[in-house]
N, C-alpha and C positions, 0 to 999 in steps of 0.2 A: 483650884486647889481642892473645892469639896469632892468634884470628881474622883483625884486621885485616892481622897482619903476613905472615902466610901467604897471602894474598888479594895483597896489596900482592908481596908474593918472587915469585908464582905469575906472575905479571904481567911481570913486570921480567926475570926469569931464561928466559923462554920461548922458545923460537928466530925462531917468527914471534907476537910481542907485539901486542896490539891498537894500534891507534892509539892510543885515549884508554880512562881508566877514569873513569865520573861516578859521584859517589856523591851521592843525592837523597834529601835528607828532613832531618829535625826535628835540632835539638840533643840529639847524644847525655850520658847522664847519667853517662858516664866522661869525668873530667877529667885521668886522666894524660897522663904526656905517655911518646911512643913510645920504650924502650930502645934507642938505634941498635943494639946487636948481635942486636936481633932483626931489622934489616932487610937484607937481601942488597943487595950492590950491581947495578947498572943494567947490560944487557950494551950494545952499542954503538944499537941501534935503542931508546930505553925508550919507553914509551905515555906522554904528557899525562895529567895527574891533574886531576882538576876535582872541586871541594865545592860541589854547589848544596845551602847550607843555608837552611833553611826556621828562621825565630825571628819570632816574635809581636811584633806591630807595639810592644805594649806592653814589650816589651824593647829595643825599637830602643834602643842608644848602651849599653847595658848586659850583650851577649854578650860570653863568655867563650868562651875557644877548647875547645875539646872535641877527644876522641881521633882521631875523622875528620879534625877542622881542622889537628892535629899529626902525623898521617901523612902527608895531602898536602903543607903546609909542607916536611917531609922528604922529601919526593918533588920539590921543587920545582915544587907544584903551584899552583893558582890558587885559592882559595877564594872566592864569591860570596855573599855573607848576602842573603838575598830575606824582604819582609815581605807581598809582595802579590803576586796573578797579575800584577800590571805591572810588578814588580819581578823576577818570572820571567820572562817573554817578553825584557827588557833583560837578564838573563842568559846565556837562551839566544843571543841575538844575538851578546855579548860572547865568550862561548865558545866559539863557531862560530868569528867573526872570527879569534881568536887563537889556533884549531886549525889554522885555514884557513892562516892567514898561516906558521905554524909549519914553520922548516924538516926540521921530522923528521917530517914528515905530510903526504902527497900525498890529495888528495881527488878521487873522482870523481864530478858528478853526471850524474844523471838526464836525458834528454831532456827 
């Protein structure tokens, strides 16, 4: 848990903060949920939090939140449960979309 929450402060307290933080991959096998006084508050810029979680198709309707899922929640972040590469690619799109759209996130692309 201090890992995430040091990861998660590092972020949030930084003078020029990323944009977004994404955290990709599998249901972790901690299920507490996060100490708010382990987490610092937001300065006025905070980064977007996004959980692209990966659970096995044969779980669909039957995950439970996990300590990533309740960091980002506390983060007022967006969580995405994906069971398939097609279920990632509509992720990533959504993600995008609602970074894109987000008024604390200016994006630049590419030619």
């Amino acid at each position: 848990m201090g890992f995430l929450a040091n990861l998660s402060n590092e972020e949030v307290t930084r003078k020029d903060p990323s944009d977004a933080v994404v955290f990709l991959g599998p249901t972790t096998h901690l299920r507490d949920k996060m100490p708010a006084e382990f987490l610092k508050p937001a300065q006025d810029k905070k980064p977007a939090f996004f959980y692209l979680r990966y659970s096995p198709i044969f779980e669909r309707g039957r995950e439970f939140p996990d300590a990533i899922q309740r960091l980002t929640a506390a983060r007022n972040g967006t969580v995405l449960i994906i069971h398939s590469p097609g279920e990632l690619a509509e992720a990533i799109q959504r993600m995008q979309k609602q970074w894109e759209t987000s008024s604390q996130t200016q994006v630049s692309r590419l030619p």
